[in-house]
Rosetta silent file (secondary structure, phi, psi, omega in degrees, C-alpha in Angstrom):
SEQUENCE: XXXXXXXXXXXXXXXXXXXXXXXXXXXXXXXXXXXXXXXXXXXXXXXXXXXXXXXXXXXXXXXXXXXXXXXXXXXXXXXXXXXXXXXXXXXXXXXXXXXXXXXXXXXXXXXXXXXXXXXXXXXXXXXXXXXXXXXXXXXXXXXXXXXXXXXXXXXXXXXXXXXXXXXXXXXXXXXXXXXXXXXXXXXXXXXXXXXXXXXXXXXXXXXXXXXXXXXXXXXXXXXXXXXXXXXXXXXXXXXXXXXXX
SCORE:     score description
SCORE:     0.000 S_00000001
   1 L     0.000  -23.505 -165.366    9.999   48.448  -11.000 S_00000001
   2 H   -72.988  -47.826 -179.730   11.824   45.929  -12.726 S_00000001
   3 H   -48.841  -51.212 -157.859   12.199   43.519   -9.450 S_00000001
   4 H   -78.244  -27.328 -170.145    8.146   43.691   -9.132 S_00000001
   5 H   -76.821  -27.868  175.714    7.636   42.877  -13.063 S_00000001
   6 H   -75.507  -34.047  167.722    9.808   39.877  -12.168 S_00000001
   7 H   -38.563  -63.260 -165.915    7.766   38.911   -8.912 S_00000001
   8 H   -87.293  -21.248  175.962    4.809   38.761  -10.672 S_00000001
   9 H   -54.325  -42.835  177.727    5.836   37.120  -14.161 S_00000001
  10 H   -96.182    3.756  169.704    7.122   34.563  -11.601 S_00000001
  11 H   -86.272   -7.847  179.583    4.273   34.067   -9.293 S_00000001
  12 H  -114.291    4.941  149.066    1.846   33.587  -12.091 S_00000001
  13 H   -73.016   -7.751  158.589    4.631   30.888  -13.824 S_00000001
  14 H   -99.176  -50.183  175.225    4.067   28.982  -10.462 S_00000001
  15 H   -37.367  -34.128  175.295    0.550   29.614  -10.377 S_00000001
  16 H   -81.350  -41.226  155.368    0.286   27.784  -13.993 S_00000001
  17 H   -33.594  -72.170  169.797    2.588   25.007  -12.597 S_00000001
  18 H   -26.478  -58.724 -176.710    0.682   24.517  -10.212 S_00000001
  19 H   -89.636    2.270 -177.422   -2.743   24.151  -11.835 S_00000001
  20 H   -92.617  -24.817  175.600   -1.281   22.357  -14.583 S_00000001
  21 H   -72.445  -43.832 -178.130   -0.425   19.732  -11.571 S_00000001
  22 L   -94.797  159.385 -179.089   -3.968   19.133  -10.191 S_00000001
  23 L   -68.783   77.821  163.402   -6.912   18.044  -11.704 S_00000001
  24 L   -15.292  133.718  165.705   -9.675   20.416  -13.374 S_00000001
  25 H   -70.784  -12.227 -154.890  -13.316   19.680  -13.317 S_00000001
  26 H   -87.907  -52.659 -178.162  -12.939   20.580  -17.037 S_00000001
  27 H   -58.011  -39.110 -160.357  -10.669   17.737  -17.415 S_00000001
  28 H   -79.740   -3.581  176.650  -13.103   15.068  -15.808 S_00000001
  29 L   -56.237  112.255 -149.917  -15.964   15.820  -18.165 S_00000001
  30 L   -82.610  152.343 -155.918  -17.260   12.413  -20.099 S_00000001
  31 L   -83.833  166.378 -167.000  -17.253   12.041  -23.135 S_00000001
  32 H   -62.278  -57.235  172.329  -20.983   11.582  -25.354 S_00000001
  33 H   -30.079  -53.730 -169.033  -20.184    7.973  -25.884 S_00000001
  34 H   -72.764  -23.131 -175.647  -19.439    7.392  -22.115 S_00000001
  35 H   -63.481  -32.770 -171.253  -22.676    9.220  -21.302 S_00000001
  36 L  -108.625    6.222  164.077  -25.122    6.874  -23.480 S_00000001
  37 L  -136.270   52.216  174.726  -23.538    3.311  -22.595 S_00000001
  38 H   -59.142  -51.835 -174.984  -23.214    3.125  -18.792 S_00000001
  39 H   -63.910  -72.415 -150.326  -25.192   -0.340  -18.657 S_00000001
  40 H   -78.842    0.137  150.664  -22.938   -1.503  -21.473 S_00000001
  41 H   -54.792  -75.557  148.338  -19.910   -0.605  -19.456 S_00000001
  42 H    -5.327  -79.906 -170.710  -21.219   -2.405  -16.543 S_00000001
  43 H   -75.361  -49.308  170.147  -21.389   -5.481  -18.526 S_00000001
  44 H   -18.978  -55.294 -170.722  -18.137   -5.103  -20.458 S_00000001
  45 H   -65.985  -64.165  178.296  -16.436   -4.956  -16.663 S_00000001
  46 L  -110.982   54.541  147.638  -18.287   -8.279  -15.218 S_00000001
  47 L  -106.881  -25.397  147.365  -18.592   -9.980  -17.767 S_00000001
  48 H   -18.691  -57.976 -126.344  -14.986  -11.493  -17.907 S_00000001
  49 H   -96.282  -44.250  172.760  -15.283  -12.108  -14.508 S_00000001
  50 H   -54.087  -45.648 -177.068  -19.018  -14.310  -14.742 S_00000001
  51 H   -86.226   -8.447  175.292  -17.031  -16.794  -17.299 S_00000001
  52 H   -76.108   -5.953  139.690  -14.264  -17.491  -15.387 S_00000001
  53 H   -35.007  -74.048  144.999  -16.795  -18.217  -12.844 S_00000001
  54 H    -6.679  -82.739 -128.997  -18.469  -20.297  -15.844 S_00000001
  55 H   -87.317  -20.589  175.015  -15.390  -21.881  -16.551 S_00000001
  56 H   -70.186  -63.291 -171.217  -14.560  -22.891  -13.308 S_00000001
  57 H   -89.347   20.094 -177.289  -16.822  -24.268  -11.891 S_00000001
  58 L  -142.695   29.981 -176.843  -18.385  -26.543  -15.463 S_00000001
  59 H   -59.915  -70.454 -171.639  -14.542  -26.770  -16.350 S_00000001
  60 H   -72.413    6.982  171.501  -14.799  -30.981  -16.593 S_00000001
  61 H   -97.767  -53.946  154.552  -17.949  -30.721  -18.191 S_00000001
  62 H   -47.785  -34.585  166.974  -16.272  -28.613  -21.056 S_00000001
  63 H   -70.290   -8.938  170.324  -13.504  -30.567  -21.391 S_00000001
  64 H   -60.271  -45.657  172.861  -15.637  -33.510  -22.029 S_00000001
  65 H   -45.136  -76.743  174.417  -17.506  -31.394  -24.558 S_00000001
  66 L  -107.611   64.954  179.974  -14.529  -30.230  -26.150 S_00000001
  67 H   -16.044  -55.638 -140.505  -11.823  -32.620  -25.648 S_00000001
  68 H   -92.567    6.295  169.223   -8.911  -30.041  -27.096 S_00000001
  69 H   -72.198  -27.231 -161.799   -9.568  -27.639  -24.189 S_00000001
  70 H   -67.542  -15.045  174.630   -7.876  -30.499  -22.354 S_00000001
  71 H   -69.135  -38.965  179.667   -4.481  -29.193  -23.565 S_00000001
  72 L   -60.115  -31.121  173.026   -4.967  -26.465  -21.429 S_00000001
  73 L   129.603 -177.241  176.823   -4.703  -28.047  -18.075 S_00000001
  74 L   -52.024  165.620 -178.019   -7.191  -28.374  -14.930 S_00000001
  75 H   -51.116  -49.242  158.066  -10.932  -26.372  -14.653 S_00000001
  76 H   -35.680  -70.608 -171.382   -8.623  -23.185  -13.465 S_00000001
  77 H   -65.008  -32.353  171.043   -6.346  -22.917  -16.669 S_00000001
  78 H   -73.513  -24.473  175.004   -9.818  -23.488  -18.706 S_00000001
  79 H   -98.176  -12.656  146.674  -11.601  -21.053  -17.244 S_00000001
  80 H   -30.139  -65.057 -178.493   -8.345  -18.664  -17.388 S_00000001
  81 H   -81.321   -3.318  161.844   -8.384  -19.063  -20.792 S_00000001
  82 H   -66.377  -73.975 -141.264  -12.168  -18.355  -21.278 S_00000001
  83 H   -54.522  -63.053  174.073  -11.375  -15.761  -18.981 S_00000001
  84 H   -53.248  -56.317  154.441   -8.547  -13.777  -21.112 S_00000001
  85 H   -13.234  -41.694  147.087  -10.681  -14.795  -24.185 S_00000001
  86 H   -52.670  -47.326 -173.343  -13.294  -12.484  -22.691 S_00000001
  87 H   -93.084   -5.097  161.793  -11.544  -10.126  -21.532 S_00000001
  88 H   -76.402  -37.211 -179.976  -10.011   -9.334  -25.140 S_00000001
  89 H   -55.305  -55.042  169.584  -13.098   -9.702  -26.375 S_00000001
  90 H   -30.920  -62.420  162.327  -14.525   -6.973  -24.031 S_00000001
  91 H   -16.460  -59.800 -161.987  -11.727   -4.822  -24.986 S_00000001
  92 H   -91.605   -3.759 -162.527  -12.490   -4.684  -28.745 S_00000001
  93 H  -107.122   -7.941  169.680  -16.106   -4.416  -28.454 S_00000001
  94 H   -73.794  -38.519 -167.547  -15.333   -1.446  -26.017 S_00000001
  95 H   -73.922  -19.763  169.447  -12.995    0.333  -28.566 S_00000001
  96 H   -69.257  -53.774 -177.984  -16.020   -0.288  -30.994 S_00000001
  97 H   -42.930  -78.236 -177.269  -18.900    0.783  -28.975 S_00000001
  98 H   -87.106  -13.618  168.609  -17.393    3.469  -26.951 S_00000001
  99 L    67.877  -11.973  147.357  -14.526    4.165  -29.183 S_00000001
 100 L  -131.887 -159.754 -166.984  -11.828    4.513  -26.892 S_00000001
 101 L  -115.275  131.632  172.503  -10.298    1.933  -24.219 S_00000001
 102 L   -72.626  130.442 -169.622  -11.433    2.498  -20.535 S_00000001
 103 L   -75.783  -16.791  169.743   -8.259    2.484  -18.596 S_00000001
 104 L  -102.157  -42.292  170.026   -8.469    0.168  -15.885 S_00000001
 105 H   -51.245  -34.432  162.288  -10.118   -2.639  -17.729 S_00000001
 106 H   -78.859  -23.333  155.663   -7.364   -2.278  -20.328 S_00000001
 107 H  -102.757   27.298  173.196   -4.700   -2.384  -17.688 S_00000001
 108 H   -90.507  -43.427 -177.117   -6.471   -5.661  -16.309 S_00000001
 109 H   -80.012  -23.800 -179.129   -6.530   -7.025  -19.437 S_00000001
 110 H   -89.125   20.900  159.608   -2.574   -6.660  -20.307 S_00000001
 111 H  -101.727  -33.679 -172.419   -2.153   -8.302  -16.578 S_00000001
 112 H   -45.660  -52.409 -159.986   -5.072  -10.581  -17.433 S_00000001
 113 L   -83.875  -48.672 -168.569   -3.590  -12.150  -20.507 S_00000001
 114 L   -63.361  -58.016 -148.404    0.582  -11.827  -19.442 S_00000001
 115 L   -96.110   -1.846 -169.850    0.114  -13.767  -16.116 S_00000001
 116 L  -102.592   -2.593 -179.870   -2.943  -15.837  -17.419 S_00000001
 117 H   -90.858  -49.411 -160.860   -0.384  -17.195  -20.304 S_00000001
 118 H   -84.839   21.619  -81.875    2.318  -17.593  -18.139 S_00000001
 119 H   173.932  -78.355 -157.542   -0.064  -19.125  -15.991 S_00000001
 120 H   -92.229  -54.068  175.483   -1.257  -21.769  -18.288 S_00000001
 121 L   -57.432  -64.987  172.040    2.115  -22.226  -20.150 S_00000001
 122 L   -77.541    4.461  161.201    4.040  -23.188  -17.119 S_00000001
 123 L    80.270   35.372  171.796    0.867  -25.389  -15.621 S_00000001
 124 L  -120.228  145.175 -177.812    1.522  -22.946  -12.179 S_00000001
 125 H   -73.640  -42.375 -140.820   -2.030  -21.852  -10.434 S_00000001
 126 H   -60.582  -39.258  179.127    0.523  -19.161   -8.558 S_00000001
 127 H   -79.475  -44.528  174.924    0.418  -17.024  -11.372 S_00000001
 128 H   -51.749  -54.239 -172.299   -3.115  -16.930  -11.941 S_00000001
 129 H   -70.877  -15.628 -179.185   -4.056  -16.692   -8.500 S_00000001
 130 L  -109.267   15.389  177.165   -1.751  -13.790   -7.770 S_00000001
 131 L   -64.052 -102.813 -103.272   -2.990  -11.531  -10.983 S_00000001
 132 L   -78.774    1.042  176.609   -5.488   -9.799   -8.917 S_00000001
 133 H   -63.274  -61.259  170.889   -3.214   -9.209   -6.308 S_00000001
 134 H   -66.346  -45.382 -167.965   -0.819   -7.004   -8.682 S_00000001
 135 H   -62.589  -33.682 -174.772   -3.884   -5.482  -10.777 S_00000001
 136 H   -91.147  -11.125  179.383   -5.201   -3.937   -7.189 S_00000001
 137 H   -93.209    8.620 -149.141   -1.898   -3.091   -5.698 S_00000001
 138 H   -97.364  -67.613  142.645   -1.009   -1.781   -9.156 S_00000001
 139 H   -19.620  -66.103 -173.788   -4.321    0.265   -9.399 S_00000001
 140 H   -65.469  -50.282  176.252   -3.991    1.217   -5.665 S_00000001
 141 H   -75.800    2.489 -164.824   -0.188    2.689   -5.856 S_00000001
 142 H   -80.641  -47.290 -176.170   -1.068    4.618   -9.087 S_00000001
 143 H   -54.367  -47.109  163.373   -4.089    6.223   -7.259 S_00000001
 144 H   -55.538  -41.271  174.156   -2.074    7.245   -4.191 S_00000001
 145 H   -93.057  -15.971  159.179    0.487    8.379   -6.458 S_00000001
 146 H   -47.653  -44.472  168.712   -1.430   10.251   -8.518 S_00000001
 147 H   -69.877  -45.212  161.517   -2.709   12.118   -5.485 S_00000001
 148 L   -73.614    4.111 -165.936    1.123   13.194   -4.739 S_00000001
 149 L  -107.799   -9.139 -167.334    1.622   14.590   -8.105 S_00000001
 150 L    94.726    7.625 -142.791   -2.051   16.608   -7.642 S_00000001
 151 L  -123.658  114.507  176.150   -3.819   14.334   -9.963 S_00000001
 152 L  -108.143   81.600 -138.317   -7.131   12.583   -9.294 S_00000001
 153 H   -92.927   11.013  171.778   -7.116   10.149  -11.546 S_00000001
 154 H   -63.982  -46.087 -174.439  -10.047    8.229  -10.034 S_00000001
 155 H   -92.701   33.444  160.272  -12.275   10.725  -12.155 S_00000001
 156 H  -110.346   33.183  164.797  -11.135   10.204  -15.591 S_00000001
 157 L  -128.459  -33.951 -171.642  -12.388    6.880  -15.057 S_00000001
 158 L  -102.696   29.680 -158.052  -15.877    7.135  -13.119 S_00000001
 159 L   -86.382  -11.572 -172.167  -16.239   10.701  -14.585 S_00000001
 160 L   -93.957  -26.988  152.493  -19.160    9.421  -17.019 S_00000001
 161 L   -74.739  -11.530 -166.313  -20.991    8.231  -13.482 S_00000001
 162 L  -149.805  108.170  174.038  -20.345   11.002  -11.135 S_00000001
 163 L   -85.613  110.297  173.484  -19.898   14.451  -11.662 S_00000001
 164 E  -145.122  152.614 -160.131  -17.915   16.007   -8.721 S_00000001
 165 L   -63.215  167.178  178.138  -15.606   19.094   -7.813 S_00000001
 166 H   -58.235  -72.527 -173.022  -12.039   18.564   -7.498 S_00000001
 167 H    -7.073  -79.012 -170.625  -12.468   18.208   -3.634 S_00000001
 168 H   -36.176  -51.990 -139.018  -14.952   15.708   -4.079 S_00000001
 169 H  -107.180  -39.129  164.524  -12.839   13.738   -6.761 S_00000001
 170 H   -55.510  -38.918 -168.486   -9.456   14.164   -4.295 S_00000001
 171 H   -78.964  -44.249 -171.074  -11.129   12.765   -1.188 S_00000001
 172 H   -62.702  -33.702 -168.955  -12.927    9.744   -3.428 S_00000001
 173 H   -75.134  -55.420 -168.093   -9.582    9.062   -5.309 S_00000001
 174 H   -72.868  -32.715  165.258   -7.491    8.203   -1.818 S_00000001
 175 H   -72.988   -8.708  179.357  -10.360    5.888   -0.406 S_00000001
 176 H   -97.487  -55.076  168.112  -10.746    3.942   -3.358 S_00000001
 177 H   -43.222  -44.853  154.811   -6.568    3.720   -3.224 S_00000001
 178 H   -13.222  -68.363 -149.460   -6.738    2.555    0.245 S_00000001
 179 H   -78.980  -14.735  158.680   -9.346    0.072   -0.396 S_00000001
 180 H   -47.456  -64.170  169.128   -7.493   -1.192   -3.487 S_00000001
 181 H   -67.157  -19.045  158.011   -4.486   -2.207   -1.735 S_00000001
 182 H   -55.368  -75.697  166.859   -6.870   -3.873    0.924 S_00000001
 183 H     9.722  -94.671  179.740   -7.963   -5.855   -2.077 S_00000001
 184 H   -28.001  -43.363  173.414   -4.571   -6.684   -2.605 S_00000001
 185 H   -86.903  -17.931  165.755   -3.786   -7.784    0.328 S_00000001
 186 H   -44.162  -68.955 -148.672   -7.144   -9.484    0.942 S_00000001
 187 H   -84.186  -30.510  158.896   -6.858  -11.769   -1.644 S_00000001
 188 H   -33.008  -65.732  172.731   -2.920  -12.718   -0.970 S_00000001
 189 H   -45.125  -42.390  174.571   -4.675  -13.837    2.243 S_00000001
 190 H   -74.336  -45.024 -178.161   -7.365  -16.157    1.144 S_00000001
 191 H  -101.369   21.892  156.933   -5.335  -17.977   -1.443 S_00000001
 192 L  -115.825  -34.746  166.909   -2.426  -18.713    0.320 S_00000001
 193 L   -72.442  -25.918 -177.947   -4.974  -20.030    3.021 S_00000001
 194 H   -79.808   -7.573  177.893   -6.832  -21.836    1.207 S_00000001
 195 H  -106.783    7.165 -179.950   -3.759  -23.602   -0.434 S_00000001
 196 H  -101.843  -43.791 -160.343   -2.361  -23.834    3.246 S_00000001
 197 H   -99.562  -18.541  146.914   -5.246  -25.228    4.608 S_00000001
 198 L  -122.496   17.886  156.508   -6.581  -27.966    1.648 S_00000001
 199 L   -64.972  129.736   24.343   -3.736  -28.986   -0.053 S_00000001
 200 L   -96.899   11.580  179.622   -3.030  -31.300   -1.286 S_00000001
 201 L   -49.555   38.569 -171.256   -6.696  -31.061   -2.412 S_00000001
 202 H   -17.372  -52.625 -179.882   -5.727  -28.878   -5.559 S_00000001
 203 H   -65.251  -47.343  173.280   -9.787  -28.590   -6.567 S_00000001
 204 H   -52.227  -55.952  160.392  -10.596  -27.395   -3.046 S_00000001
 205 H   -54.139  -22.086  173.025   -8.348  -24.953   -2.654 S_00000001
 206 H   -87.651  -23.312 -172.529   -9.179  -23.592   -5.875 S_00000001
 207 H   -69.642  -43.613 -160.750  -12.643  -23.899   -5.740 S_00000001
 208 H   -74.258  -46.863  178.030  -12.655  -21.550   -2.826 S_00000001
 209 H   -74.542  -11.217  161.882  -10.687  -18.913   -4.153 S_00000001
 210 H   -75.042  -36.768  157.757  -13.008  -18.648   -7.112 S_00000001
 211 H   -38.503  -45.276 -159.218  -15.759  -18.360   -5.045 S_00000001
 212 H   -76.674  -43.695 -153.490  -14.031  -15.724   -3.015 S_00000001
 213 H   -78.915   -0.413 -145.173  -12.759  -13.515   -6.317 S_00000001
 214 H  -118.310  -62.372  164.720  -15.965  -13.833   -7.695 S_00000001
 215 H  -101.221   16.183  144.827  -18.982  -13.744   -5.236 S_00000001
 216 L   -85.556  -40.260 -173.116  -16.487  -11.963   -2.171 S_00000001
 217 H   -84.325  -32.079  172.798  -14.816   -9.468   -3.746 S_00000001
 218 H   -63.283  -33.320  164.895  -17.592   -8.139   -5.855 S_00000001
 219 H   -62.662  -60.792  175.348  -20.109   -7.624   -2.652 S_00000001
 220 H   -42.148  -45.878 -157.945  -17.046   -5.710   -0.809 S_00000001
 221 H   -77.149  -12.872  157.552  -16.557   -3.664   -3.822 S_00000001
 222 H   -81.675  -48.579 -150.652  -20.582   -2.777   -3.654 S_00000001
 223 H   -69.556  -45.359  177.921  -20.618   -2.582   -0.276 S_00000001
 224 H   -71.438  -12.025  157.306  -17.516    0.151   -0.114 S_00000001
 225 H   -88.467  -40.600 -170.623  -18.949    2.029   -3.048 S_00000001
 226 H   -64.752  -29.128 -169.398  -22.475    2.263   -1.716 S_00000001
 227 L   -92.197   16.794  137.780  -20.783    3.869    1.676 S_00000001
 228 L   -84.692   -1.684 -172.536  -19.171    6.647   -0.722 S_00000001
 229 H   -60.729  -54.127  177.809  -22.519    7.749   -1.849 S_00000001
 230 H   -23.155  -57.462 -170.579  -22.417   10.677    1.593 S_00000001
 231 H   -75.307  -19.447 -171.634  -19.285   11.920   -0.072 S_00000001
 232 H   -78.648  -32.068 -165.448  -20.442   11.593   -3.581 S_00000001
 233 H  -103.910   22.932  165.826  -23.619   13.582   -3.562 S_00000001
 234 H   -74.337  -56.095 -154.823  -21.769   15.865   -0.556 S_00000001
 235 H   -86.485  -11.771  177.683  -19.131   16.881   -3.882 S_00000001
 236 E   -64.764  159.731  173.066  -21.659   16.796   -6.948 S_00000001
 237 L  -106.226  159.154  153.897  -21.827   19.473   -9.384 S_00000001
 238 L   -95.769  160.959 -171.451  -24.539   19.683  -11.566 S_00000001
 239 L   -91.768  170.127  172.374  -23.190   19.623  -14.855 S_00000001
 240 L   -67.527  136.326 -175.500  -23.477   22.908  -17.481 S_00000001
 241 L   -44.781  124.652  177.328  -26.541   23.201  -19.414 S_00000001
 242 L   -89.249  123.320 -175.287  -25.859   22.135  -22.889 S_00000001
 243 L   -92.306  152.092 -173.394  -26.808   25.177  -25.373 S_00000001
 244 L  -101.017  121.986  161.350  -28.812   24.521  -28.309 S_00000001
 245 L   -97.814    0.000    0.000  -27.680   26.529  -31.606 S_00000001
């Protein structure tokens, strides 16, 4: 009798291991905040990304404007430093707004700002051009690893857009890690060609890869979320009825 009280005392101590390992729908539920500023999410997330666009490409027209930008270096380190400038801004106006910090734009921004300093300070493009490289394979092994620990950690971030079952939120977490580290490797590719192939043309080569991070990667990254839409409304839940006391 004794042997069986230990069997089960220790099959339901692995059962609680266990679910304490994987992901709850309970856990992914969004928060009030996240629920009433989706649009002002949206723009928090690309809006960085539009001035360093900005900044790029009207770079010699600001420095004309404002001569002391000129310390900073070529149209790339000015619109870098727009760029970080932004993306701190974003930051604080998120922790106001929304009241906490959305987790992958806050681990964008402490890559944004370390390699966009270091970046500017030693006057090398190498660093700039290879942030987004680390933020997606960074992003990408986290997802993937998250997923070997039981953890789908894709929905405590899009959990205020998509309500979906643990399945749902397991299958969705490993294609967006996938397509992250394409990312990553994507963009290694472009800006080491483009510095292979117009150098010493410094502006050309640079030119291209803004174009690329800016109006290429954002159409893949719609195009590869609109073709998850099958699985997402395959996996939605609706969510529970909020009772009125």
């Amino acid at each position: 009798m004794n042997d069986k009280t230990k069997f089960d005392d220790s099959a339901k101590s692995d059962d609680s291991e266990s679910a304490a390992m994987t992901t709850s729908d309970s856990d992914l539920t969004p928060s009030a905040a996240d629920k009433h500023h989706p649009l002002l999410k949206l723009v928090l997330e690309l809006g960085p990304l539009l001035v360093f666009f900005f900044g790029n490409l009207r770079g010699d027209w600001l420095v004309q404007h404002f001569p002391a930008l000129s310390a900073l270096g070529g149209p790339l380190f000015v619109a870098t430093a727009l760029f970080m400038a932004a993306t701190v801004t974003s930051l604080v106006v998120s922790k106001i707004m929304l009241g906490h910090l959305p987790l992958m734009p806050f681990v964008s921004g402490i890559v944004v700002v370390t390699f966009g300093a270091l970046g500017i300070y030693l006057q090398n493009e190498t660093f700039i051009k290879m942030k987004p490289t680390i933020i997606n394979a960074l992003f990408g092994v986290v997802l993937l690893g998250g997923l070997a620990f039981g953890r789908s950690l894709l929905g405590y971030v899009f959990n205020a857009a998509f309500q979906l079952d643990s399945e749902g939120w397991r299958k969705l977490t490993l294609r967006w890690g996938i397509f992250f580290l394409f990312l990553a490797v994507l963009n290694e590719v472009v800006w080491r060609g483009s510095n292979w192939y117009y150098l010493p043309d410094v502006k050309a080569a640079d030119n291209l890869w803004v174009l690329f991070k800016v109006w290429g990667t954002m159409p893949i990254t719609i195009i590869f979320t609109l073709s998850q839409m099958p699985l997402i409304m395959k996996h939605t839940v609706n969510p529970p009825a909020e009772t009125e006391e």
